[in-house]
C-alpha distance (Angstrom), angle and dihedral (degrees) to the residues before:
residue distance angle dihedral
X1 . . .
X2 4.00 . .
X3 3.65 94.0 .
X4 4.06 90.2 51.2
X5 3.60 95.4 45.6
X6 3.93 88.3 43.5
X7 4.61 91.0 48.6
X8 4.10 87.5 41.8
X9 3.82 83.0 50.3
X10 3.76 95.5 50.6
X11 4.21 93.1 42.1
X12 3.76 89.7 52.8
X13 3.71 98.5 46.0
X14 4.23 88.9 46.4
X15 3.96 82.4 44.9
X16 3.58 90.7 60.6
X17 4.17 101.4 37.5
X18 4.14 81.7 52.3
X19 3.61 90.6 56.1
X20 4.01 97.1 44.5
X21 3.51 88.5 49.1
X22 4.06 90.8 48.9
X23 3.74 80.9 49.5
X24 3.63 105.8 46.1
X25 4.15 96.7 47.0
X26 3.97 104.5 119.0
X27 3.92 108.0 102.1
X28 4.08 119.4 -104.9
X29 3.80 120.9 -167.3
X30 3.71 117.5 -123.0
X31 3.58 118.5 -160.0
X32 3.65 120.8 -143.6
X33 3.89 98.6 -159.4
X34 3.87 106.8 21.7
X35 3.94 89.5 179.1
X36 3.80 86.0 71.7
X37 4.24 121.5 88.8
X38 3.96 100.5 -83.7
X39 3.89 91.5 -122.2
X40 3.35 93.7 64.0
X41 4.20 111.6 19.3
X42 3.85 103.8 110.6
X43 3.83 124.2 -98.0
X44 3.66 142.9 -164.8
X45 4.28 106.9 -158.9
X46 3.67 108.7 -159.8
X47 3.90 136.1 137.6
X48 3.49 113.1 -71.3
X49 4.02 95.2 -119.0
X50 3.96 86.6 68.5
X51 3.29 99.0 59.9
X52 4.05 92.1 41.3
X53 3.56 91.2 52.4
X54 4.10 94.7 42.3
X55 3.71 80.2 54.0
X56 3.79 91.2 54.3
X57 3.92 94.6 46.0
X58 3.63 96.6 50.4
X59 4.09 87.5 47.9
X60 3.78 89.9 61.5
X61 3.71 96.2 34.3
X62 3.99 79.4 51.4
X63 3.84 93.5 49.1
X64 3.48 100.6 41.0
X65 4.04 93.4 48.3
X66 4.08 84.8 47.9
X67 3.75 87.3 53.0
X68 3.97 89.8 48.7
X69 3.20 92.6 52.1
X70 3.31 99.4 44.3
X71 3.54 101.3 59.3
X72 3.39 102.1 48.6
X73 3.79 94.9 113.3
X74 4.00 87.1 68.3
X75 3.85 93.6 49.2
X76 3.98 84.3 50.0
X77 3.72 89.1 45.6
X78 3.36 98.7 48.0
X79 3.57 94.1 41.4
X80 3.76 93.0 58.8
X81 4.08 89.0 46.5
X82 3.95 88.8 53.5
X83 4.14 83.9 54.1
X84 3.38 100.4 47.5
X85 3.78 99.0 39.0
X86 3.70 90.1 50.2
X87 4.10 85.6 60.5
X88 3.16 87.8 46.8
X89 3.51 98.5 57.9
X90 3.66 92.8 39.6
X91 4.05 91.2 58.6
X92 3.76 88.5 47.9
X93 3.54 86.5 53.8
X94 3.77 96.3 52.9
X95 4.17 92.9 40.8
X96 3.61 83.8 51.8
X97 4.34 94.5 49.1
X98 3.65 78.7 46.6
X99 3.77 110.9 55.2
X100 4.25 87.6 38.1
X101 3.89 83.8 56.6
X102 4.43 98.0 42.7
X103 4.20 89.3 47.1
X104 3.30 117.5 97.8
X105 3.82 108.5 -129.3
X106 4.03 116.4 -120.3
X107 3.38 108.9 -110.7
X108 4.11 135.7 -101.0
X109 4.16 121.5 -83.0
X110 3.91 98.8 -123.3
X111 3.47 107.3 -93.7
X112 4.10 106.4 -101.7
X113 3.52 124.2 -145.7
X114 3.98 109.6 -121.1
X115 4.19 101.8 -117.4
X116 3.75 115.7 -106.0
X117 4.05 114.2 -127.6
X118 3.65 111.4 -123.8
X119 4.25 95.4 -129.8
């Protein structure tokens, strides 16, 4: 029921972003330097959807490199914890191979002779 709630979620938000980009298709200028004389400031003309949506990619490409960067001290952390419990693990390992080689084994039952049946 979560995943259908979750795809009829998705449809009807891409629904929507179709229709505001149907609805927002006549060209707008956007001026790069808009302290320059308007005659002669450069422009980009496109529909105003591209620019909306640009906007909206570079806000999550924004957010998730913030993010990123952000957490870099617990990559670093956990980095170093892989490391050092890896050593770890590796001298356990050899203490281990060690002690099952220094203690004496227990000694064999005598061997027994299975009993014979009299018939």
């Amino acid at each position: 029921m979560k995943r259908f709630l979750t795809v009829l979620f998705l449809f009807l938000l891409g629904c929507i972003l179709v229709a505001y980009a149907v609805a927002n298709r006549n060209p707008v200028s956007f001026v790069i330097d808009p302290f320059m004389d308007e005659k002669f400031a450069p422009r980009i003309e496109a529909p105003l959807s591209y620019f909306l949506f640009g906007a909206l990619f570079a806000g999550v490409v924004a957010g998730w490199l913030t993010a990123w960067l952000g957490q870099g001290h617990w990559r670093k952390t956990a980095r170093e914890t892989h490391k050092e419990a890896t050593i770890w693990k590796r001298e356990a390992e050899n203490l281990k191979r060690g002690l099952e080689a220094t203690t004496p084994r227990p000694p064999l039952p005598p061997a027994t002779r299975p009993l014979r049946s009299l018939t």
